[in-house]
N, C-alpha and C positions, 0 to 999 in steps of 0.2 A: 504494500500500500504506500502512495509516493505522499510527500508531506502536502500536498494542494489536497489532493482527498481525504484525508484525516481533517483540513480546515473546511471543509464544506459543512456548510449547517444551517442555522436559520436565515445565512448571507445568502442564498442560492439563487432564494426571486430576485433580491435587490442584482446582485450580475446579472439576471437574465434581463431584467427590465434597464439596466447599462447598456449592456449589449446593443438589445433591440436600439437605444438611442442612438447609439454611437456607432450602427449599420444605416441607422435611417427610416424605422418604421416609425410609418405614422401614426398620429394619434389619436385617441377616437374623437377629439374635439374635433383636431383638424376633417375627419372625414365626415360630420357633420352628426357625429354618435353612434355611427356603423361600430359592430365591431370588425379586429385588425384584419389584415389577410391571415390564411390559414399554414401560409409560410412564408416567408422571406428566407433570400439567398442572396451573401454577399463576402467578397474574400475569401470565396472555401468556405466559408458558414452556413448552414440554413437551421432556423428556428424553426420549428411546429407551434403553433398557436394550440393549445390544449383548454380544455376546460373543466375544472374540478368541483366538487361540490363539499366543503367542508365542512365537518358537525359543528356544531352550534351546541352553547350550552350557556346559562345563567347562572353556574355553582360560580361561586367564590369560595375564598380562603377564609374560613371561621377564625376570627381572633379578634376584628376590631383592629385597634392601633399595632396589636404585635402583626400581623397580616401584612403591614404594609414594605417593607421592605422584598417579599418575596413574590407581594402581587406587583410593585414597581418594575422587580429585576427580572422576574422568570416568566410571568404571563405572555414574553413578547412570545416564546418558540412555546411553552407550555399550557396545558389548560388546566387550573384547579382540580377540575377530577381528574386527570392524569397523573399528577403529582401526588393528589391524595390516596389514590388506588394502588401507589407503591408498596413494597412491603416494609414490615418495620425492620429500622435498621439502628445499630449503634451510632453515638456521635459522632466517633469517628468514620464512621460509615459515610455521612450523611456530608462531613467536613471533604472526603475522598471527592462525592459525587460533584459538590459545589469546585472542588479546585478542578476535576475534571471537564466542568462546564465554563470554566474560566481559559483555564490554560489550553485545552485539546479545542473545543469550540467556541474559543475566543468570546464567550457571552460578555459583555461590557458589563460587569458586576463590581460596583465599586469596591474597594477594598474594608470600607466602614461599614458596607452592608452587611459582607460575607456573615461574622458574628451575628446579626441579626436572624438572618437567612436559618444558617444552621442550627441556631437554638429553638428557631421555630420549627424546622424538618424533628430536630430530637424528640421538642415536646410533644409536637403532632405526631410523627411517623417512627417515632423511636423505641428501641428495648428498655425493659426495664434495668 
């Protein structure tokens, strides 16, 4: 596995939607609210226009104020009930998972939050 693929993660749309700009597809304003074409080719490139349908969900993180550090940092790539539905895990466990989201997929997680983060994975998802 080359170190580019280890970094791919929740950046993927954001390069593809680079991409597309910086080949030159247009955009749905400019086409007047069409959607894009079903492919563009350029330089050796062609993109596939795909269309997906993502679950939706209304869970939140139960805490209140402790909540807020891991609905700020994590909800961008995670959902509440995906995180919740983890199993439990030690603190150090939980500390592994957060530095593995930082360092292997680059998750922007400030360094003041982490502490926050993981004392709330311990108390919610954590061993006794």
């Amino acid at each position: 596995m080359t170190a580019l693929s280890k970094r791919i993660g929740c950046g993927v749309l954001v390069l593809a939607g680079l991409l597309a700009g910086a080949i030159g597809v247009p955009s749905m304003a400019a086409q007047g609210g069409d959607p894009p074409p079903s492919t563009v080719t350029a330089g050796g490139i062609t993109l596939k226009s795909v269309n997906i349908e993502l679950p939706t969900s209304d869970r939140t993180f139960p805490g209140g104020d402790a909540a807020q550090a891991i609905t700020d940092n994590c909800t961008a790539c995670h959902s509440p009930g995906m995180v919740l539905t983890q199993p439990a895990m030690s603190r150090a466990a939980w500390q592994a998972e957060v530095d593995k989201m930082r360092g292997t997929f680059k998750a922007p997680v400030a360094d003041e939050d982490v502490p926050a983060i993981v004392g709330y994975l311990a108390s919610h998802k954590g061993t006794p």
